[in-house]
C-alpha positions in Angstrom: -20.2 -11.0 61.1 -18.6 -11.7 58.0 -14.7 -13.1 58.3 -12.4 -10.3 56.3 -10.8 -12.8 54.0 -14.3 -13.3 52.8 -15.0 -9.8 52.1 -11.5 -9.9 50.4 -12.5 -12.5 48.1 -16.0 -11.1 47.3 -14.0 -7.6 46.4 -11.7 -9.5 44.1 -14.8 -11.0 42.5 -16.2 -8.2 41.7 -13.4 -6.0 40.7 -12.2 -9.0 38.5 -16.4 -9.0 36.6 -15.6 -5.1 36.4 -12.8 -5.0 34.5 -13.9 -8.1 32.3 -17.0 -6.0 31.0 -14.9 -3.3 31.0 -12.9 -5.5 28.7 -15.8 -6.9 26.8 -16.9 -3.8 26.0 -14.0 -2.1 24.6 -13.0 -4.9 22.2 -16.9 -4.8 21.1 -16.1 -1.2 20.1 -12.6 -2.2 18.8 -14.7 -4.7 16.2 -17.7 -2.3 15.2 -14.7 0.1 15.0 -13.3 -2.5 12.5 -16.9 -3.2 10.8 -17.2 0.7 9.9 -13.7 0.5 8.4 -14.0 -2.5 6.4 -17.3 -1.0 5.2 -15.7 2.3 4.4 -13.4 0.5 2.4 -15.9 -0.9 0.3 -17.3 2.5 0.0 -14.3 3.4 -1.6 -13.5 0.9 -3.6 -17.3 1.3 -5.5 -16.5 5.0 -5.6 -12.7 4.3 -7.5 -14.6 1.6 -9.7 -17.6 4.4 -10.7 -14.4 6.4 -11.7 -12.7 4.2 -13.6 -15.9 3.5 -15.5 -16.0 7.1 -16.5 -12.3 7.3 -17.5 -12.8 4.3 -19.7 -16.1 6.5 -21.2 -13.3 9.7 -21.4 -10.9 7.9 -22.5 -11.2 4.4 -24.3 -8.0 4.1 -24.9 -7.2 4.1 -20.8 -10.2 1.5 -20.7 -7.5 -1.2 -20.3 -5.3 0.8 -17.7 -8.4 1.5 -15.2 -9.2 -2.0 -15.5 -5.4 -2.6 -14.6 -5.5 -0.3 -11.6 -9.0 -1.1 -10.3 -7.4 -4.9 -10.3 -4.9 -3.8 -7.4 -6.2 -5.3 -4.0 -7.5 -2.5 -2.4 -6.6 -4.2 1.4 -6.9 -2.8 4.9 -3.6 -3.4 6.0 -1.8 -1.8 2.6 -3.2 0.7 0.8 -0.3 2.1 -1.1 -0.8 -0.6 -4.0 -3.9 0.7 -5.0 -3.3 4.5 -4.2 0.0 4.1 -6.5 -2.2 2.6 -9.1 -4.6 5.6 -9.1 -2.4 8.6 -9.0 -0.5 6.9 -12.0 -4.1 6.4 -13.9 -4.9 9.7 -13.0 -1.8 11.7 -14.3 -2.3 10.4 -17.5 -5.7 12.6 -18.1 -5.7 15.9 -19.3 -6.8 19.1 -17.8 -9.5 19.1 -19.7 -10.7 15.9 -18.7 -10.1 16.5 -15.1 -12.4 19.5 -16.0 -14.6 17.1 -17.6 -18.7 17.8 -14.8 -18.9 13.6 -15.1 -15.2 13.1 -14.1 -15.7 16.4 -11.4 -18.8 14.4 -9.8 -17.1 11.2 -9.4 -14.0 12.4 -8.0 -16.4 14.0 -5.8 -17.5 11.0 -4.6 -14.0 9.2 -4.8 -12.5 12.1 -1.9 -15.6 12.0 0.2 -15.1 8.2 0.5 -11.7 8.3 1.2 -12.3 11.1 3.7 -14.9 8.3 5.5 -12.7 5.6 5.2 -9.3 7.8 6.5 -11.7 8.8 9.8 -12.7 5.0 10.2 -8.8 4.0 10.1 -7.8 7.1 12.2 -10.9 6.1 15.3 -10.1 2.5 14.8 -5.8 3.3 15.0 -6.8 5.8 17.9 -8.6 2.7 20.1 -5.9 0.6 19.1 -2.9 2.3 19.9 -4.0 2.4 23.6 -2.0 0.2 26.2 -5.1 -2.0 27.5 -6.1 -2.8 24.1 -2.6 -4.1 23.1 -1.9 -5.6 26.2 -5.0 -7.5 26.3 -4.7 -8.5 22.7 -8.7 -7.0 21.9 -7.9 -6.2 18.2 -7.6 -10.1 18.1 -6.6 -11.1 14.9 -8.0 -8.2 12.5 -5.1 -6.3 10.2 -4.0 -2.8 11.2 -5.8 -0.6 8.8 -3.9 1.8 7.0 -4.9 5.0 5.4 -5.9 5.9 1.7 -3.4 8.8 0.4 -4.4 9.5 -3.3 -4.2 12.1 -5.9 -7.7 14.2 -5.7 -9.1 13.8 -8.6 -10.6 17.3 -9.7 -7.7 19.1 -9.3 -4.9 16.9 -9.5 -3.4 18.0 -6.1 -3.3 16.4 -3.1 
């Protein structure tokens, strides 16, 4: 007959290696939650680049100005820098411009990877918000993303 104290222990043993893989797993989702966001941010900052390169072509005389804005960190944990940097580039083109199937096709590309990037930040946020994860500290040391708000480019609207 095993003693109950014994029993007690073992219990505790193996409700403590429970909830450590419990644990374990959550803050491996928590960092390939974080991979996908860092890599949708790169994503989007080739897609803003591609853009400015085809303003510069539209317009040389902004060539200087999308250098200027595609020179603002584009960082997880603040966005707004770069967004504000954008929307100004991008309300000094004309309608015809905007019109412009080049400019249309990389704007394209510009919202789609914002779109991926805003889902990344809004699953990652989601996991991160939760009680256990903050409690436990699973996020470690990785910034709290923040979203990308910006000025669609092909219609000028948000």
């Amino acid at each position: 007959m095993i003693p109950g104290w014994l029993l007690v222990v073992v219990l505790l043993v193996a409700l403590a290696v429970i909830v450590g893989m419990w644990l374990s797993g959550m803050a491996s989702r928590l960092n390939r939650l974080h991979i996908r966001t860092d890599s949708a941010r790169l994503n989007l900052e080739g897609a803003l680049q591609g853009r400015a390169a085809v303003i510069g072509v539209l317009r040389p005389d902004l060539q200087q100005d999308a250098a200027r804005a595609g020179g603002v960190a584009l960082r997880a944990e603040e966005m707004g820098a770069r967004s504000d940097a954008e929307n100004t580039l991008l309300r000094t083109l004309t309608p015809e411009e905007l019109a412009n199937p080049a400019f249309i096709e990389v704007s394209t590309k510009v919202d789609l990877a914002a779109r991926f990037y805003n889902d990344a930040v809004g699953d990652t946020l989601g996991l991160r918000s939760r009680p256990v994860v903050r409690m436990f500290r699973l996020a470690g040391s990785a910034p709290m993303p923040a979203y990308y708000e910006a000025m669609s480019g092909g219609d000028g609207t948000q």
